[in-house]
C-alpha positions as CSV (number, residue, x, y, z in Angstrom):
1,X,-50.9,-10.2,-1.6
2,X,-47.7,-11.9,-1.6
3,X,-46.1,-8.5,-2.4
4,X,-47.7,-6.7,0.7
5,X,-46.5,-9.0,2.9
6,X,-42.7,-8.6,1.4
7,X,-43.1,-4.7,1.3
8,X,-45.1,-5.0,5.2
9,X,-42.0,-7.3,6.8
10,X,-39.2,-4.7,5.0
11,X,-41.0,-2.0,6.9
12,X,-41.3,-3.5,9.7
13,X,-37.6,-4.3,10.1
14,X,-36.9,-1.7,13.0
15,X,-33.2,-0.5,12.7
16,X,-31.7,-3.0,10.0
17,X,-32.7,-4.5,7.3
18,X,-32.2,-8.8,7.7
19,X,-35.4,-9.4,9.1
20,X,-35.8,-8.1,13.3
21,X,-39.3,-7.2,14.1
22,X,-38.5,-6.0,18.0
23,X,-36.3,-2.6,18.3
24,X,-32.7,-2.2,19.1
25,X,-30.9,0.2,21.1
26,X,-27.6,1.4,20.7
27,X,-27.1,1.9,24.6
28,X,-28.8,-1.0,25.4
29,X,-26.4,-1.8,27.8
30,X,-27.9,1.3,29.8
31,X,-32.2,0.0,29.6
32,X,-31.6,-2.5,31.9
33,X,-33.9,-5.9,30.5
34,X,-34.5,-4.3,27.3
35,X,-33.6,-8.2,25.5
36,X,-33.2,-10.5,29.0
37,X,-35.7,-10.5,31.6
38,X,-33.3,-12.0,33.4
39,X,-31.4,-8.8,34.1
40,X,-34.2,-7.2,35.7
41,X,-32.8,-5.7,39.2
42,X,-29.4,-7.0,38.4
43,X,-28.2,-3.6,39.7
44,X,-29.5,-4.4,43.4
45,X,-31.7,-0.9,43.3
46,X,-34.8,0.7,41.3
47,X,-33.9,2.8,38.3
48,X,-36.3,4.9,35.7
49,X,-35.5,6.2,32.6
50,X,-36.2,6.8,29.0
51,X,-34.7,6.8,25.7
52,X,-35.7,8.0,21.8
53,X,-33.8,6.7,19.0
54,X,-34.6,8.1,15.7
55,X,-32.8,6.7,12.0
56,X,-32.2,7.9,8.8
57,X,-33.0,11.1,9.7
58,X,-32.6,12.5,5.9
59,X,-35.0,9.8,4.9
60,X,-39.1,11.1,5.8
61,X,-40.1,8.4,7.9
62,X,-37.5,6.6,8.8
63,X,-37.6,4.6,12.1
64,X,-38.4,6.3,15.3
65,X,-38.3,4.5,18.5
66,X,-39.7,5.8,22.4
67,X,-39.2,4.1,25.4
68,X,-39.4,4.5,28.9
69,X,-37.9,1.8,31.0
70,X,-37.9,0.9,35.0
71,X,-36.4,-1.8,37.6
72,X,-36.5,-2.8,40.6
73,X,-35.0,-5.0,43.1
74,X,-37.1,-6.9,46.3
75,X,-33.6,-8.5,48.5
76,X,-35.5,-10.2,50.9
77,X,-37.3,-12.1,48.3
78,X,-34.5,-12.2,45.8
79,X,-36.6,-11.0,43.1
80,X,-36.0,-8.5,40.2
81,X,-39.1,-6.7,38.6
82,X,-38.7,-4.5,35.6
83,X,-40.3,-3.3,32.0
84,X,-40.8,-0.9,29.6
85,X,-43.3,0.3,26.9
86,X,-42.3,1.6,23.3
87,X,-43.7,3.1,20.5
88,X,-42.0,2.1,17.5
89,X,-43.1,3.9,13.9
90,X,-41.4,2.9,10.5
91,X,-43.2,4.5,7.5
92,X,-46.8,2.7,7.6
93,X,-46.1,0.3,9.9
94,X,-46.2,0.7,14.4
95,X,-46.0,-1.0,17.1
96,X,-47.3,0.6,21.0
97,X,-46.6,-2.4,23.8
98,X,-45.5,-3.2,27.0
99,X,-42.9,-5.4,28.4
100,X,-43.3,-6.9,32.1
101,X,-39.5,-9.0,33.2
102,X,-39.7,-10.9,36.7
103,X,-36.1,-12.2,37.6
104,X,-35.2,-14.8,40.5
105,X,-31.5,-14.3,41.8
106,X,-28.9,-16.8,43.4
107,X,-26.2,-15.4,45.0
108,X,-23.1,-17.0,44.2
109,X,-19.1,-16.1,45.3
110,X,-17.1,-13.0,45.8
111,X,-21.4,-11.2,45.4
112,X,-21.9,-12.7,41.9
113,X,-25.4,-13.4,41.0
114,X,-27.0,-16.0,39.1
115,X,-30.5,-15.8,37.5
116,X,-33.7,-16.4,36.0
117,X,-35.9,-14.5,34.1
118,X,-39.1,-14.2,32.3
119,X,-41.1,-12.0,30.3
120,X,-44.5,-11.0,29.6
121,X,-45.1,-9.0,26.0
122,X,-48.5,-7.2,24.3
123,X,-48.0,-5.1,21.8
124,X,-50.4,-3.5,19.1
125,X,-49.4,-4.0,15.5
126,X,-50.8,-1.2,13.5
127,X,-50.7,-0.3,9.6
128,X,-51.1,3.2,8.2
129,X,-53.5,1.7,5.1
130,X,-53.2,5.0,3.2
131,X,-49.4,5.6,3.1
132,X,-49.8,1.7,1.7
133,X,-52.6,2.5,-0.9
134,X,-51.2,4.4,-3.1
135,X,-48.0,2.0,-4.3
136,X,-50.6,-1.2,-3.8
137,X,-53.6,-0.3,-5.2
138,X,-56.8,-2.0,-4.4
139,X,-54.5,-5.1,-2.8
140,X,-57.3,-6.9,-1.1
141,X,-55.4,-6.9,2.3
142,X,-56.1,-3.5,2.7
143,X,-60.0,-4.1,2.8
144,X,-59.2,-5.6,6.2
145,X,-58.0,-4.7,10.3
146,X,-55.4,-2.9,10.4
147,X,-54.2,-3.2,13.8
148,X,-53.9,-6.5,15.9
149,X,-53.3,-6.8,19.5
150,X,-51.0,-9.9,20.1
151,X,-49.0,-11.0,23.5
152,X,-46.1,-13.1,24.0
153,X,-43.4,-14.3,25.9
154,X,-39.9,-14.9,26.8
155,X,-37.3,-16.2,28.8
156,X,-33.6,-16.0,29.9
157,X,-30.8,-16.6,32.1
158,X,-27.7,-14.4,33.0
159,X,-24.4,-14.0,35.6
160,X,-23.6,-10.6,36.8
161,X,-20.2,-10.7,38.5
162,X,-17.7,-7.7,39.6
163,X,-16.4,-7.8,36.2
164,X,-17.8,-9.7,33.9
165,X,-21.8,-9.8,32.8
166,X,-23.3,-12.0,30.2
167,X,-26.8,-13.6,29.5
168,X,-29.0,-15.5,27.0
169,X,-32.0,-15.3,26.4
170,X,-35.0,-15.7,23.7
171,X,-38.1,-12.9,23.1
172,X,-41.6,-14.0,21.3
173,X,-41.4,-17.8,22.2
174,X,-45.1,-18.8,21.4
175,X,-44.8,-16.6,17.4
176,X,-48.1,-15.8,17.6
177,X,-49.3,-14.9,14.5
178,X,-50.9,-11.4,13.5
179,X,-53.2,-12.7,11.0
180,X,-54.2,-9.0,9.5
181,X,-56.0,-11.1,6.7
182,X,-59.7,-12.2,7.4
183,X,-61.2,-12.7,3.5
184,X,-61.5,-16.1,1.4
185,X,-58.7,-15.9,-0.6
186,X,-56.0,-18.5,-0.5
187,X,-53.0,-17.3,1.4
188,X,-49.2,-17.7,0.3
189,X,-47.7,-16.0,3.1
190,X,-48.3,-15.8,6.8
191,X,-47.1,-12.9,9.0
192,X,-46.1,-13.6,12.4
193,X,-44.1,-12.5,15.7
194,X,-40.7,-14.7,15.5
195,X,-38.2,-15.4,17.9
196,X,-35.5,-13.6,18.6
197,X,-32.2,-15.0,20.5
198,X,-29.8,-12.9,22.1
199,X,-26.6,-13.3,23.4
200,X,-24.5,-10.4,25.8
201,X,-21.6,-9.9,27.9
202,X,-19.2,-7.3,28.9
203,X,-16.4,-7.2,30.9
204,X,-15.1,-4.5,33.4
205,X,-11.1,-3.6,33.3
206,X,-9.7,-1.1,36.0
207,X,-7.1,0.7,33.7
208,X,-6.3,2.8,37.3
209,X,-7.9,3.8,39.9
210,X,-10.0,6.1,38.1
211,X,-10.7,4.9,35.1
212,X,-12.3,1.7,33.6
213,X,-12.4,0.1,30.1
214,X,-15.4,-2.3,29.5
215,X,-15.8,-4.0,26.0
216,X,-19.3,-5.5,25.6
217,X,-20.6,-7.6,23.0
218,X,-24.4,-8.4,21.9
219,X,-25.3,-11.4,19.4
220,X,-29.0,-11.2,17.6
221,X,-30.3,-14.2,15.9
222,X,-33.4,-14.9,14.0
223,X,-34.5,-17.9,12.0
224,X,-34.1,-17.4,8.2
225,X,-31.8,-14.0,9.0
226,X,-28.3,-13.2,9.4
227,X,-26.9,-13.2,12.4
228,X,-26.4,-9.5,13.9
229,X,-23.2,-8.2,16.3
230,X,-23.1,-5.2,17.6
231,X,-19.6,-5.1,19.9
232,X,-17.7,-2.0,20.9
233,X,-15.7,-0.5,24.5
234,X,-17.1,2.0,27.1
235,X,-14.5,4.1,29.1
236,X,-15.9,5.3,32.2
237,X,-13.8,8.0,34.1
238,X,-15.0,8.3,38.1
239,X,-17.9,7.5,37.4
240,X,-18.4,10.5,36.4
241,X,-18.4,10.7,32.5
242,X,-18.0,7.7,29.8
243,X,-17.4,7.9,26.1
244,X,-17.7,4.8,23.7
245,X,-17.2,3.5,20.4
246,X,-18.9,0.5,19.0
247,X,-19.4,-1.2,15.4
248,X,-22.5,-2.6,14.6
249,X,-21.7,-5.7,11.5
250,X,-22.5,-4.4,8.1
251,X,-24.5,-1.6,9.3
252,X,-23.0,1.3,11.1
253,X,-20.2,3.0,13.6
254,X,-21.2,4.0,16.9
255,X,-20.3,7.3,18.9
256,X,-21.1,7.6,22.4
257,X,-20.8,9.8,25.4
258,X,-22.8,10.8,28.6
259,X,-22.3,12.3,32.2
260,X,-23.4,11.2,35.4
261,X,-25.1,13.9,38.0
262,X,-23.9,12.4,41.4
263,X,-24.1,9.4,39.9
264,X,-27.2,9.1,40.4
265,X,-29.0,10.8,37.2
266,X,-27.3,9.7,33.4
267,X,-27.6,11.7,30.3
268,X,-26.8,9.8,27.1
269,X,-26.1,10.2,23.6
270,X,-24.8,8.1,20.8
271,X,-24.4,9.2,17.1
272,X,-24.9,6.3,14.7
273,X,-23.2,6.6,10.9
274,X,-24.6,4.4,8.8
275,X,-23.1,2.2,5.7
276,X,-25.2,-0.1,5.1
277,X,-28.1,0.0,3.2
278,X,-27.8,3.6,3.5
279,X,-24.8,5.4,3.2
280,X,-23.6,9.3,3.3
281,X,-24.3,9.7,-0.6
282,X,-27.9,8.9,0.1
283,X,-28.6,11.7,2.6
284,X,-29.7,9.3,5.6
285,X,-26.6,7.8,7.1
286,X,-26.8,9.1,10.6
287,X,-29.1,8.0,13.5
288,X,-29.0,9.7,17.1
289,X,-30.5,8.2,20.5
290,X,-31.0,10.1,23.8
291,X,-30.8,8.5,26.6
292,X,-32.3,9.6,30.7
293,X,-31.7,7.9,33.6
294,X,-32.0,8.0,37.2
295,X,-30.6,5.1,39.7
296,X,-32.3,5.2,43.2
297,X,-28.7,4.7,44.9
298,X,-28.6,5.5,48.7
């Protein structure tokens, strides 16, 4: 049993390979609250979008991520609303859930905002028990669910200035466990939703009066798991077009590029090239993510 867990837990590692059970996103910056609930109608107006993010795409099933995303801003009551739902498949494993943010803001000087966030998570943990049978046999886990419905929670706080952004925040507070194993037999591991911290910021530099430079950083940390960085620049040019370049630690490069349509609608696109644990020689070095948008700006 021990060894399905192991194998279940390396699967479910969605886009690296210490440990993270919720999904990253290379443009995260552009989701909105995809990891605070905090920074849910931080932009003062509703936005819609979506995003798919697929990895290793030499490798058959490697991981393959969905979402579509939304916010919302309410300025007489101060309040940001905003979520998303995902569908996240790696080899036998999926997850299908929902996120729900609700943010309180504090205005502060020169139109900074402080605030407070929280989040609501369900999600459906799912196993594919025949791509699983036929490397572990007649392993007695496999007898029993193979899905569970969990929820969770989260919470975090961030500042959202002219120029510079940051937050913290932690997702799956309560790590409520997924208990796929019903039987009698004595039980060496124990599979669960863990918390996950995450520290961002950026910072926004007007090179001239058309163009700005805006490094952003994003700190990942679970318990018993190194600690991931993904940092990197975005040059915006009239808010028109950006291009980007980011490094994710021990892991891969990052390409990016998109076009605003009246600044109102955003195309994206970033080309991931993998190192690590994959590399060029192994035929799956490269992930790609597509990113929609559209900002309800006046």
């Amino acid at each position: 049993m021990k060894r399905y867990i192991i194998l279940l837990f390396c699967f479910a590692a969605v886009g690296n390979t210490s440990g993270q059970q919720l999904m990253v996103a290379s443009l995260y910056d552009q989701h909105g609250n995809l990891h605070n609930p905090a920074t849910a109608g931080a932009s003062k107006h509703g936005s819609i979008g979506a995003s798919y993010r697929k990895m290793w795409d030499g490798i058959a099933g490697g991981p393959q991520t969905t979402i579509l995303f939304g916010s919302g801003y309410l300025p007489n009551a101060k309040i940001g609303i905003g979520g998303y739902v995902y569908n996240d498949v790696t080899g036998p494993t999926k997850r299908t859930g929902a996120q729900v943010a609700l943010s309180y803001h504090i205005p502060l000087a020169n139109d900074a905002t402080f605030s407070l966030g929280l989040e609501g998570r369900f999600q459906q943990f799912a196993i594919d028990k025949v791509k699983l049978q036929e490397s572990l046999g007649n392993d007695p886990v496999l007898g029993t669910q193979d899905s569970r419905f969990k929820g969770d929670a989260g919470f975090g706080v961030a500042y959202t200035g002219k120029k510079l952004k940051a937050g913290i925040s932690v997702s799956q507070l309560i790590q409520s466990k997924l208990d796929f194993y019903t039987g009698n037999l004595t039980r060496t591991e124990e599979g669960r939703l863990y918390r996950h911290y995450y520290l961002h910021g950026s910072y926004t530099i007007d090179a001239d009066g058309s163009t700005k430079l805006i490094p952003n950083i994003l700190f990942i940390y679970l318990p018993n798991a190194p600690t991931e960085f993904q940092g990197g620049i975005r040059v915006e040019h009239k808010d028109i077009f950006w291009w980007g370049v980011a490094l994710r630690a021990r892991q891969s490069w990052m390409l990016s590029a998109g076009v605003k349509v009246q600044k109102k609608f955003t195309i994206g696109y970033c080309f991931d090239i993998f190192n690590t644990p994959l590399s060029v020689y192994d035929r799956g070095a490269n992930g790609h993510e597509i990113l929609l948008k559209y900002d309800f700006l006046k």
